[in-house]
N, C-alpha and C positions, 0 to 999 in steps of 0.2 A: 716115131720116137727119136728124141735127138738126147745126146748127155754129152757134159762136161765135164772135162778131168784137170783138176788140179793145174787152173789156169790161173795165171798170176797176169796182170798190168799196173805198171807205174812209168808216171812223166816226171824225168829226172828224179830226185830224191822223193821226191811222192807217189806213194805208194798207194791204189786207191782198191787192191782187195790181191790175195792172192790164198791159194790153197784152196779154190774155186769146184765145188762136185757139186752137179745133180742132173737130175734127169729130166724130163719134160715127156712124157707118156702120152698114149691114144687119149684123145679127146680133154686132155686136161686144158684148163681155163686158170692160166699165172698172171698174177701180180706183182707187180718188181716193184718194190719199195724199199727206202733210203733218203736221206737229207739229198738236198741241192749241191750236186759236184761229189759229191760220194760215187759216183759210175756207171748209174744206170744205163745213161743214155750209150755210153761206151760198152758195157757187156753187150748193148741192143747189136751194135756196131760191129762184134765180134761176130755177134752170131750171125749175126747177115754175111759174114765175108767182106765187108767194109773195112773191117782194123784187124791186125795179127795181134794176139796176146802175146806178153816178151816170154811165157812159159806156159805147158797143158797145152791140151787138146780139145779139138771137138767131135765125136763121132757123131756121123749125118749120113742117113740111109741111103744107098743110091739112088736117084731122082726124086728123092724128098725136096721139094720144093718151099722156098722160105719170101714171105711177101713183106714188105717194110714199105712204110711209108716214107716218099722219097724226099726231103725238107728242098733238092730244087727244083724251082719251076721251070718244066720246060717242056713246051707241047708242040707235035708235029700236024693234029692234022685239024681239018677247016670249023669242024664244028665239036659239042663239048658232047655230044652222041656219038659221034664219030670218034672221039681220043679212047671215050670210056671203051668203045668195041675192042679198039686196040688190046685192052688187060684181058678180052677174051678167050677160053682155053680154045686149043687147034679145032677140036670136034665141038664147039658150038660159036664159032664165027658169025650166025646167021642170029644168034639169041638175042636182038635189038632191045626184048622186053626185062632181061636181070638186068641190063646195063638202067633201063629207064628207071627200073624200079630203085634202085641204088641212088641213083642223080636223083629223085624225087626226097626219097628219102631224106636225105643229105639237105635239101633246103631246095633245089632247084626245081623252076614251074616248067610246063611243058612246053612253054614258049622259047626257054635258056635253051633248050634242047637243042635249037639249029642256028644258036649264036657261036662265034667264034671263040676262045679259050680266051682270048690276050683284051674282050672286052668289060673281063668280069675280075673285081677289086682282088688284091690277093688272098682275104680271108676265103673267097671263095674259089680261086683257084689252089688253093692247101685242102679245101673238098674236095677239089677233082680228083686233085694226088691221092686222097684217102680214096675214093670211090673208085680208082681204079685198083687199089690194091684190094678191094674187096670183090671187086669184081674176077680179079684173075682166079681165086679161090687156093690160095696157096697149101700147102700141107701143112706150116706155121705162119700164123700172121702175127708181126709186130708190129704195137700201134704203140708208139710216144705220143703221148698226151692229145691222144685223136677229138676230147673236146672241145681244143682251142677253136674258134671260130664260128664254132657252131651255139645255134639258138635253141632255147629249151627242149621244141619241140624234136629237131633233128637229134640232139641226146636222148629223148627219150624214144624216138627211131630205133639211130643206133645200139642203143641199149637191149632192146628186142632183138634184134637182127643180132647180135654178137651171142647171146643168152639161145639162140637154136644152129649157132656156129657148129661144123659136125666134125668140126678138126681142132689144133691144136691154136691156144692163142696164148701171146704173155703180151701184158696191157703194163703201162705207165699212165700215170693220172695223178692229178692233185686232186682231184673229185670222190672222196672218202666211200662216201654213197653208192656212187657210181662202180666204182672197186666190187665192195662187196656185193654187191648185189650179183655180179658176172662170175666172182674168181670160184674154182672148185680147190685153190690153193696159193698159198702166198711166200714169193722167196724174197727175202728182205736184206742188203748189203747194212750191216754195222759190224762198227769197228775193223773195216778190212776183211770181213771173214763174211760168207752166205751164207745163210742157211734159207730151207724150202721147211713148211707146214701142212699140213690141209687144214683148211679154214678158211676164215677173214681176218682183215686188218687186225681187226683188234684181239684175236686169236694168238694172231704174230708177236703184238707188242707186248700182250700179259705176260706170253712165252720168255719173251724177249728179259722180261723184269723182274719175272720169277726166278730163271736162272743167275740174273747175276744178282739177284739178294743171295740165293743160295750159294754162288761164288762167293761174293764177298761174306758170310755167316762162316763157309767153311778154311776160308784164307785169316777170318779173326782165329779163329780155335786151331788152326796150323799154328799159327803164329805165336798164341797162346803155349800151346805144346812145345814147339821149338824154344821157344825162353824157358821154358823148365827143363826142358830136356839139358839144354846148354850151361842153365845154371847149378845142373844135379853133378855133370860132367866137370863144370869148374869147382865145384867145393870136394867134391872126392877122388879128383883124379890122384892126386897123390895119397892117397890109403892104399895100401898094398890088400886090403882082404876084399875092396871092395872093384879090385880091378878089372874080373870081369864083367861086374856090371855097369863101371864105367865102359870099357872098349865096346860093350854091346850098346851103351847111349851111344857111343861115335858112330858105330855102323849104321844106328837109324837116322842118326840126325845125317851121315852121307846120303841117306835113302829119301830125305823129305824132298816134295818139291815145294822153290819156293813160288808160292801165288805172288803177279805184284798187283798193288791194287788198280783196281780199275782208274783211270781217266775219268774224269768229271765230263760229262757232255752238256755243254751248254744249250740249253732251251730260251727258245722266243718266247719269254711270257711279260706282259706289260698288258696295264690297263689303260685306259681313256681317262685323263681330266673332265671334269664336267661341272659347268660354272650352274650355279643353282635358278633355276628358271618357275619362278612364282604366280605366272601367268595359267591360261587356260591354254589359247590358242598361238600354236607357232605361226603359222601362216593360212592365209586362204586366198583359193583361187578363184574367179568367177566368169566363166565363161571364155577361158582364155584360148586362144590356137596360135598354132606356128606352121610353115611353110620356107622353106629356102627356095625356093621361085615359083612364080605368078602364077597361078591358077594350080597348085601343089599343096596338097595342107597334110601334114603328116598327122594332126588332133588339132580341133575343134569344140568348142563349147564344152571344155574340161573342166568343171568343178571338184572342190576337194577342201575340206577343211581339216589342216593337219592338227593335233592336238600334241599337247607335251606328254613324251613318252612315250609316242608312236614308234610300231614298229614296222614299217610301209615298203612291201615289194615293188620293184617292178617288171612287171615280165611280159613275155612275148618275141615273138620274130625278131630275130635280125632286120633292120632297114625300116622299122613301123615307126620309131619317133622316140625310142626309150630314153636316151644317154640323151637326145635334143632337148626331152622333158625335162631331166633333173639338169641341164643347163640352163634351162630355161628358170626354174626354182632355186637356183643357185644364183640368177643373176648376170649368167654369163651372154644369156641374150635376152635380149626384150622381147615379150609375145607381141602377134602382129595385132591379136586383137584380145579384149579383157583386159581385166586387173589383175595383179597379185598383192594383198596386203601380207606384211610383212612384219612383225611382234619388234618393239624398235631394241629389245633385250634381248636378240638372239644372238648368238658367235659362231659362226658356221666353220665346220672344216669339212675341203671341199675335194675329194679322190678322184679323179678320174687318168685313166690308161694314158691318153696323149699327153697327157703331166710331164711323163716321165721326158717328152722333148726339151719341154721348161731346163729340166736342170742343165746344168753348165759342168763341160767335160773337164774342164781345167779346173775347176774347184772341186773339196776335198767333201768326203763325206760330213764331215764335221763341221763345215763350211756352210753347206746347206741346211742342215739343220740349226744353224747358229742365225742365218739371214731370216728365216722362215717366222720368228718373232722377235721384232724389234726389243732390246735389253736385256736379251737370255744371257745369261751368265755362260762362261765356257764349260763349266762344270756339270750344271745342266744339260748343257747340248751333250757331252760326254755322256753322262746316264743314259739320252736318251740313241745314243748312240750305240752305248752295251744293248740296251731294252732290244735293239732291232739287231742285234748281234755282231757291231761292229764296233768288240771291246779292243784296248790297245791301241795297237799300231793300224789295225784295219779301220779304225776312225776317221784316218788320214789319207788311204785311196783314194785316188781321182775317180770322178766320175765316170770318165771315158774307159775304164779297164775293168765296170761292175757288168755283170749278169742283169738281164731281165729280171728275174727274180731278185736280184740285191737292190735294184733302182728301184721296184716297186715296194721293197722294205724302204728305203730311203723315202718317198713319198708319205710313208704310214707314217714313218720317224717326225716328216714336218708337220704332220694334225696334230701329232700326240703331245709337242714341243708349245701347242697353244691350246689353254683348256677352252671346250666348247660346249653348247647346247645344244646342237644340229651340225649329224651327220650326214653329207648327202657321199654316196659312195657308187660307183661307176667300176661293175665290176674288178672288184678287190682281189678276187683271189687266181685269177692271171697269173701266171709266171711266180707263185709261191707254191712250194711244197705241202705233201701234206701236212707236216711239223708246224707249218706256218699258219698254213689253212685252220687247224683246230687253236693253235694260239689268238688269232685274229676273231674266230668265233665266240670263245671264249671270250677277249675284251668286249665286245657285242654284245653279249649275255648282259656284264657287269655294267654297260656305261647306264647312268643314270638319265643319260639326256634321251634326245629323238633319233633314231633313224631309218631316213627314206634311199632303199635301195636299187640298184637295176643288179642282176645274179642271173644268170642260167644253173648254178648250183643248187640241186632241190635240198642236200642235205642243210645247208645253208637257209632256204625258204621253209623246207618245213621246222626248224628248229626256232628261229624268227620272227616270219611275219608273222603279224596279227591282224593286217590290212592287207588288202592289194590291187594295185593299179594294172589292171589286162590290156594288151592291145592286143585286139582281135576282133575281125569280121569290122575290119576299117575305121575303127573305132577304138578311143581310149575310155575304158569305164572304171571306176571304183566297184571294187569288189568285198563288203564287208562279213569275212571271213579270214580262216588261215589259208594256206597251200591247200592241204589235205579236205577241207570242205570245198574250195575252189575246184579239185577235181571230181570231189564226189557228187557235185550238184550242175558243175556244169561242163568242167572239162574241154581239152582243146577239142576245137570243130574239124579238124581233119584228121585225127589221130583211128577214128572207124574205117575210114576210105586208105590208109598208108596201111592200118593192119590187116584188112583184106587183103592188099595188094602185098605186101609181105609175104601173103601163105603162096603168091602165085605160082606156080609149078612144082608146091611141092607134093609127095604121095596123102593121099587121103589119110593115110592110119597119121600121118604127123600131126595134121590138125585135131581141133577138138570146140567140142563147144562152152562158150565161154560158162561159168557156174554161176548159179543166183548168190548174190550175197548171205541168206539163209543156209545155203549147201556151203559155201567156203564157210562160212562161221563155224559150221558144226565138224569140216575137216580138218580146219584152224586148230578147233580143241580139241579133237582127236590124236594131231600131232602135241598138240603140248598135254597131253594125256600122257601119252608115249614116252615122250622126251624126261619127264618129270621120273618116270616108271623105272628110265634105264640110267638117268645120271643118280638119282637120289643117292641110291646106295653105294655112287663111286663116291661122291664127294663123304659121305657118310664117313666111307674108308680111308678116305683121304685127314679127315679132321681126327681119327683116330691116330694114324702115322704121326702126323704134326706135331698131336699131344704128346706122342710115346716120343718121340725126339726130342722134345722140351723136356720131358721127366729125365733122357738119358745124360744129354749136357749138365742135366744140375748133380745128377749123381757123378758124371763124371769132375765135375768141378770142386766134389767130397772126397773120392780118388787123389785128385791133384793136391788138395788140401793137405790128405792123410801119408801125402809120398813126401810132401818136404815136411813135414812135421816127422815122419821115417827118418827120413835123410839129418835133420838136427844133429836127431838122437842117435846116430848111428847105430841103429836097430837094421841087422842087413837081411834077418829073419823079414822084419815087417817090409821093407824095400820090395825084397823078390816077392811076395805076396800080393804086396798091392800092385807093382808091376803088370804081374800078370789081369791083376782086375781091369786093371787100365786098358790095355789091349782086348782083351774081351770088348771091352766098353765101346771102343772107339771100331772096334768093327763092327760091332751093332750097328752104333748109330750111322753107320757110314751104307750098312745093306739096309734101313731104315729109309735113307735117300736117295737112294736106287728107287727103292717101291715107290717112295713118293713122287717120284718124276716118269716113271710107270702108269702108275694111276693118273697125270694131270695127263700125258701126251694121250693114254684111251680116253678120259673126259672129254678132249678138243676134239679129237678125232669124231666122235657118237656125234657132239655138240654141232661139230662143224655139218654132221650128213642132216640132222635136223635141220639146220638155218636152209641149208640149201633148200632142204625138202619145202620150208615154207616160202622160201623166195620162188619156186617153181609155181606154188600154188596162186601167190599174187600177180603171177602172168597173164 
């Protein structure tokens, strides 16, 4: 167990959280969430011992051990078996098979096994750095966005292998999905300030929105009361008879505090133009293959007849042919053999990660989006400049001083600046946040046109496809179904063989044998039998409180009424009477919001041990 105390960091006049507590307990599973540059990655950095916070603490057990993944490459010895040993604890130096099992895991065949580190792309040497930190088996492991680079199936690896982790983990991730499914708790930086849950994501953010409607409800009726208070205090203060009850309005209005309103947080929300497309068929393929050198063919005799309004996956491995395909349907290379016809009405907007080379360091954001369609108006490009959340002056940053993640809104920024009927999109959601992630999915939802994707994001495929393009067992196929039928009927081919090897060495009572679909169904409803059992009568209680607060505010708002129609009349009998109803009132309704924030945190709580319960059961 590790905890923090009232740790503060800021770079120069920016302050990115301070007033920092919580704790991190046996076997807890955290999720750090927050906007892009809000601080995650720098709390990561603290608690590693990487960065000093300018104020707080952090107590860390003695010989508690902390594993992070290291972002430089730098490897010592001959082969990628040989580095992985290296993360191995003192008393199992000899254990060649967790190491294999890990590297397999992770993406790598057993041939990689006794190639050298410096002959494999970087995406794959940032899995070695992650597989060694899992390998050393740390007492906390930090993983910042551990599914960069990895292909569906190695996330859905990882995902298992984290999900029987028997120590502490705190996870960063844009992968919504993927979050939830691991965390047993979520601590989330806004506004400067942390706070920790049990739950999921979305646990966090209701919390999150609840509380400040309830801020902002109780900062209106502060403020409410303070004008009356102030304006009872300016019309009687000079009455001699009514002096004490003015001096007694001064002493509370010194007592009020004042709420200031919250800051507006601006959200990425924008949709897709979509020019209207009257046809049947976008495009078809016919037998088409591609190869980057002779006697190489990454797919082959690939057919596919896209339709308007398709919503088309594409998934599979790393290195199988995905991002070549939808270049290739984009245009950007010619197949070596086949046709592709092409609807002469279509407008494509065309996403892909190495784009982000394209743009020019010396031009402004505002710049690129203005180039991006010939006769856009400035004002235009400005809109769509806020849309991607570069309102103002941030319009105007260069290229060269944006984030990953700001380059790859600027990308989004130039499809959305030209309305289209086909989207081809090359994993999107890269280096965006989660904020980003569900705004992007959302325009997804809404665009009217076509779109054909490549995602290792399942939250994203299952929400989505309604097609999909596999490659697997050296082959690219059309698959007509969603995600969720694609696993239920045929599922990855080597996902049996990694989850046997997964259990290798662990005690018998860990494992278990897998349930027939008929036995999970019926423990499925069992829990949501339960679930049903124990929340009903919170929320029950809860919709009761609500009411009784709505009934108190309007009575008290008959108080307020009946105190300056008092005060007119300089009736000082009726003054001190309704006075006191008021106070009455307002402490009601104030132990009223206590209970009711009582009652939501036990809701989340119960809510949260069921989700879990049923995420364990889909295991």
């Amino acid at each position: 167990m590790i905890s923090v105390e009232n740790i503060r960091k800021s770079y120069g006049e920016h302050v990115l959280f301070e007033g920092v507590r919580f704790k991190i307990n046996a076997r807890e599973r955290v999720g750090l969430v927050g906007r892009n540059g809000h601080g995650k990655t720098t709390l990561f950095r603290i608690i590693a011992g990487l960065e000093s916070p300018d104020e707080g603490r952090l107590n860390i057990p003695r010989n508690y051990r902390i594993g992070y993944v290291k972002q430089h490459l730098e490897f010592s010895a001959a082969t990628i078996l040989a580095e992985g040993m290296q993360s191995l604890p003192a008393n199992e130096r000899d254990h060649h098979w967790k190491v294999e099992r890990i590297l397999i895991g992770l993406g790598f065949t057993q041939d990689d096994l006794n190639r050298p580190p410096g002959e494999f792309s970087g995406g794959f040497q940032v899995r070695l750095n992650l597989a060694k930190a899992l390998i050393s088996e740390p007492d906390l492991l930090l993983l910042d966005e551990p599914t960069n680079y990895l292909d569906i199936t190695s996330i859905r690896w990882i995902e298992g292998f984290l999900a029987a982790w028997p120590h502490e983990l705190m996870l960063i991730t844009h992968d919504r999905g993927f979050m939830d499914t691991l965390v047993t708790h979520v601590i989330g930086i806004h506004r400067g300030k942390v706070k920790k849950i049990t739950g999921t994501t979305e646990k966090y953010y209701s919390r999150i929105a609840q509380e400040e409607a309830v801020y902002e409800k109780t900062r209106i009726n502060d403020e409410k009361r303070r004008k009356e208070v102030e304006q009872f205090i300016s019309q009687f203060r000079a009455k001699a008879r009514l002096a004490n009850l003015v001096q007694s309005r001064v002493k509370t209005l010194a007592k009020m505090e004042k709420k200031e309103k919250l800051n507006t947080i601006q959200n990425l929300e924008f949709t897709i133009d979509s020019i209207p497309f009257k046809g049947r068929h976008v495009l078809t393929t016919e037998k088409i293959a591609f190869g980057y050198e002779e006697g190489q063919t990454l797919f082959h005799d690939f057919n596919i007849s896209v339709n308007a309004g398709d919503r088309i996956g594409i998934i599979g491995k790393n290195g199988r042919g995905k991002t070549t395909l939808l270049k290739v349907l984009a245009g950007v290379l010619a197949p070596r053999a086949g046709k592709i016809r092409s609807n002469p009405n279509i407008e494509t907007g065309y996403f892909e990660q190495s784009n982000a080379a394209d743009l020019v360091d010396s031009r402004t954001v505002e710049d690129e989006i203005l180039l991006a369609q010939g006769g856009t108006s400035r004002q235009a490009a400005r809109n769509v400049c806020g849309a991607m959340l570069f309102s103002g002056d941030n319009a105007l940053k260069k290229i060269g001083v944006l984030s990953g993640g700001e380059k790859s809104r600027v990308m989004l920024g130039k499809i959305l600046i030209k309305p289209v009927n086909l989207l081809l999109l090359d994993e999107p959601t890269n280096h965006l946040d989660m904020d980003a992630c569900d705004a992007l999915l959302a325009a997804l939802d809404h665009f009217e046109g076509t779109v054909i994707m490549v995602t290792h994001n399942e939250m994203f495929l299952h929400a989505l496809a309604r097609r999909l393009v596999v490659f697997q067992n050296g082959r690219a196929d059309v698959f007509e179904g969603t995600y969720q039928d694609f696993l239920d009927r045929v599922g990855w081919d080597d996902e049996t063989a990694q989850s046997g090897s997964s259990n290798a060495g662990k005690p018998e009572n860990m494992s278990s044998e897998p349930l027939t679909k008929k036995k999970m169904r019926q423990k499925r409803s069992e829990i949501m039998t339960r679930r049903m059992a124990v929340l009903k009568p919170i929320k029950k209680e809860m919709a009761v409180v609500e009411k009784k607060i709505d009934d108190l505010e309007k009575e008290l708002a008959v108080y307020n009424q009946a105190l300056i129609d008092a005060s007119t009349a300089g009736n000082g009998k009726k003054i001190a009477s309704v006075s006191r109803e008021l106070h009455h009132l307002q402490g009601e309704i104030d132990r009223q919001f206590d209970r009711l924030e009582d009652l939501t945190v036990s809701c989340e709580n119960r809510e949260a041990e069921f989700e879990t319960e049923l995420s364990r059961l889909t295991k």
